[in-house]
C-alpha angles and dihedrals in degrees: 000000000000146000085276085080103052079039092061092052098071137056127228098214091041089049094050090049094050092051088053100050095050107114126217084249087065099042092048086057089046099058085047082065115088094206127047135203144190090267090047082042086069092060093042091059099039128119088239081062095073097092098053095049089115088061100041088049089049091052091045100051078050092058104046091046084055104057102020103040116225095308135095124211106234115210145189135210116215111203109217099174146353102201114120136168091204129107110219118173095211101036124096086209090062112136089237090056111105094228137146107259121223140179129180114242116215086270098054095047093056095046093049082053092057085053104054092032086059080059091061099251120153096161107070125173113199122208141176137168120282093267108134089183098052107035100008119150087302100060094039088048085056103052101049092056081057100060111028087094087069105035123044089191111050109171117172137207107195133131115303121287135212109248092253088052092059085042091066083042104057086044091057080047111269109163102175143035131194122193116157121194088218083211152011104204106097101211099043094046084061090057099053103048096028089160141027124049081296094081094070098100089177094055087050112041079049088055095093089054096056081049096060092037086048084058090232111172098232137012129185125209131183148132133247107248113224099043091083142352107315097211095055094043089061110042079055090043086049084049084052095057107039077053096059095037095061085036105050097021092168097064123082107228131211125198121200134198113221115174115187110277124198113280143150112291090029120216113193109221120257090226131019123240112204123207085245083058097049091048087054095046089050088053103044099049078053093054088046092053125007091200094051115114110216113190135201136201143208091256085090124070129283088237100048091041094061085048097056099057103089089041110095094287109139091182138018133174125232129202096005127186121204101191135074105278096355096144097059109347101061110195127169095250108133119250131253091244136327123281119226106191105051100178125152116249095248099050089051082045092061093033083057096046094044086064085063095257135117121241100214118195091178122048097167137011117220109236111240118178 
């Protein structure tokens, strides 16, 4: 048993009918309701949801605060590698992209944590392309051991991973894993990895799955806004979810909300997703579950960012860099996608502070005798 069966129970173009033709009478007597659930997520993410978005974005301040408390978890990615053997149509770290390749030896690891760590960072996500030869399980093991002096939270977005794999993994420290579907539409999804593992849309829509059995702390799951319709996508990334969470009742889960950025090789979105958009997606997965973290990146504006923060955002990332070594190496390899709030951490820091919340680096200290 996987996702792959509840998966199987429901229809995309059913689905996307069903969220149209939701009227603004049905979404008022939804947000009567305390509790919400996937049915009452349709009409929270329906068109005929716009107008209520004050009142979606109220209840969902409410809700963090609640539950998280008047902080927000800051974050940093730290690029390893940006070799891949995929082919992504709207990745600069594609395999058919002409780019210089560049993967970080033991050295220059070390020297990009010192780096972030002097920033005050104690929260720190590693990624690399999708390249199993050249920064497999070994190389990622590895890093993390080397790291783990510097960081006492090490989460990780690579290529899939059999559950033994993650197993090793979680033993070396590993707290977190991302792996987002992209998307959920088939179809779609074939057009846009038509080479490479990646193309397996089974192996990685079951990912999640070999991370609960696994028994990883955390495990993020998403899908990247732009490639397909946005509604649909979410109400199957929300399934998803609910699914994990009654499934693997033990793990904490994430949720992030990547829209295309410009790269090399650009892709336009199929369909647009606004800002207004985004605001109501973030709401409405807070009204759908108050434990929930939802995360945000620096993908997204400066302005937009600072407007975010009492909405419903649990973590966000400053100063990122998205290619490898980026932070204190500074080679010419070509970076993942373009950031668009570049911000240094402090100033984020005191944007944070002066909305009345507290940026926090550390949220827990490991016990030596």
């Amino acid at each position: 048993m996987s996702f792959r069966n509840t998966f199987d129970n429901y229809d995309w173009d059913s689905l996307e009918s069903d969220i149209y033709k939701i009227t603004e009478r049905e979404v008022a007597a939804v947000l009567r309701k305390e509790k919400m659930d996937l049915h009452d997520f349709k009409a929270l993410i329906s068109p005929a949801a716009a107008p209520f978005l004050e009142e979606m974005a109220q209840r969902s301040h409410e809700l963090t605060k609640k539950r998280f408390g008047n902080t927000l978890q800051m974050y940093l990615p730290l690029y390893l590698s940006n070799e891949c053997q995929n082919i992504c149509t709207y990745c600069g770290f594609s395999m058919t992209n002409k780019i210089p390749r560049k993967t970080l030896t033991d050295q220059e690891i070390i020297q990009e944590a010192e780096h972030i760590k002097k920033l005050g960072y104690d929260h720190v996500l590693l990624v690399t392309g999708e390249a199993n030869k050249k920064v497999g399980v070994s190389f990622i093991k590895n890093a993390i051991e080397l790291l783990k002096p510097y960081f006492s939270n090490i989460s990780m977005e690579v290529q899939p991973l059999d559950q033994e794999e993650y197993e090793l993994l979680a033993n070396a420290g590993l707290y977190a894993v991302l792996v987002y579907q992209e998307t959920y539409h088939e179809a779609t999804y074939k057009i846009h990895h038509p080479k490479g593992k990646k193309s397996n849309f089974n192996y990685r829509l079951d990912t999640p799955d070999r991370l609960g059995k696994a028994g990883i702390h955390k495990i993020g799951i998403g899908a990247l806004y732009g490639l397909e319709d946005w509604r649909v996508d979410s109400f199957y990334t929300a399934l998803h979810l609910k699914y994990l969470q009654k499934t693997y009742w033990k793990t904490k889960y994430s949720i992030s909300f990547p829209r295309l950025r410009p790269h090399q090789g650009e892709v336009q979105p199929k369909l647009e997703m606004t800002d207004a958009d985004l605001v109501q997606l973030i709401c409405a997965y807070r009204l759908l579950d108050e434990d929930v973290e939802l995360s945000m990146s620096t993908r997204e504006s400066e302005n937009f960012r600072n407007n975010i923060i009492k909405l419903g955002i649990t973590s966000i990332s400053a100063e990122s860099k998205t290619n490898p070594g980026g932070y204190s190496v500074a080679p010419q390899s070509l970076e993942q996608f373009e950031i668009s709030d570049e911000r240094p951490t402090q100033t984020i820091a005191d944007v944070i502070r002066k909305q009345g919340y507290e940026p926090v680096f550390k949220d827990w200290e490991a016990f030596q005798k």
